[in-house]
C-alpha positions as CSV (number, residue, x, y, z in Angstrom):
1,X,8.7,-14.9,21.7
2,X,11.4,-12.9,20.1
3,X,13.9,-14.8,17.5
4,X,16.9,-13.9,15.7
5,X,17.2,-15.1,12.5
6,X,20.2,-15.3,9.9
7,X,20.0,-13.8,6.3
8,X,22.7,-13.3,3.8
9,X,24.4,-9.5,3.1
10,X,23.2,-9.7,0.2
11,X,19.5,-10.1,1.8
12,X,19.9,-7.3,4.4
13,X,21.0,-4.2,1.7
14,X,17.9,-5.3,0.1
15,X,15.9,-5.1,3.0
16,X,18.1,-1.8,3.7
17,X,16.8,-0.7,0.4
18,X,13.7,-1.1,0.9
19,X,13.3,0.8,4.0
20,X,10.7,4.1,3.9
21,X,12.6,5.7,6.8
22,X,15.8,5.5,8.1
23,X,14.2,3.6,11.6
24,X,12.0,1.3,10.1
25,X,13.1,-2.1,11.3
26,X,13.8,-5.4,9.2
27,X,10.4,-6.7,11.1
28,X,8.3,-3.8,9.7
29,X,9.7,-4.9,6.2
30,X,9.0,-8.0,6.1
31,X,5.0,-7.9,7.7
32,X,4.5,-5.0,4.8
33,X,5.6,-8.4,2.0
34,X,3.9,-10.9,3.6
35,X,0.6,-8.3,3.9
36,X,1.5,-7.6,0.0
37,X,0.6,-11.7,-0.6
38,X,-1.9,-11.5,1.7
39,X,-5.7,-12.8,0.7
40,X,-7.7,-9.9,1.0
41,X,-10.9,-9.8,3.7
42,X,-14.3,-10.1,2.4
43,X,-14.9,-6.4,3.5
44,X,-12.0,-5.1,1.3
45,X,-13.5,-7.3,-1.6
46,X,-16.7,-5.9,-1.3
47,X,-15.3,-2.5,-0.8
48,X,-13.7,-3.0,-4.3
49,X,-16.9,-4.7,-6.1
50,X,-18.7,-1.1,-5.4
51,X,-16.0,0.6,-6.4
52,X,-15.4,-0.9,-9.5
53,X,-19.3,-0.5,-9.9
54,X,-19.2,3.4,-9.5
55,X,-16.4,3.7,-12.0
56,X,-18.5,1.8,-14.3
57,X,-21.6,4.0,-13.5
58,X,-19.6,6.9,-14.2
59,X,-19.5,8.4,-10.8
60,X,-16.1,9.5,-10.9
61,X,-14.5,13.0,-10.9
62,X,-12.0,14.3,-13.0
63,X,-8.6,16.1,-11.5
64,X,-9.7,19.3,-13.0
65,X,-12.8,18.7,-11.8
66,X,-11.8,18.2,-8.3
67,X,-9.4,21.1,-8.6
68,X,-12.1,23.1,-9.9
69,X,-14.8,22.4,-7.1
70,X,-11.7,23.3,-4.0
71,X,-10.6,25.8,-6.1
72,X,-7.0,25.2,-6.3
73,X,-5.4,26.9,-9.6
74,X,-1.8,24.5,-9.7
């Protein structure tokens, strides 16, 4: 079911603001806030545990590193 809803001017040119692209509707705004206070899932939790785990190991890569191993000279 599609609604309309009413916001103040002073909401929409901060929604307006926040647009990535000029087509991006208010809809597409407001989903990306609500996912921003969104619990995350048990998969991106555990996703994040390793990760944290792997820093903490030391498995990481510097940027020079990485730029070394491609061989990109910037």
């Amino acid at each position: 079911m599609v609604t309309t809803i009413q916001i103040s001017e002073q909401l929409q040119g901060i929604l307006a603001n926040r647009k990535m692209y000029a087509k991006e509707t208010y809809e597409e705004i407001i989903w990306d806030l609500i996912e921003d206070t969104m619990e995350l899932n048990e998969e991106t939790k555990r996703e994040i545990a390793e990760a944290r785990a792997e820093i903490k190991a030391g498995k990481v890569h510097t940027l020079e590193e990485v730029k070394k191993e491609l061989g990109i000279d910037v």
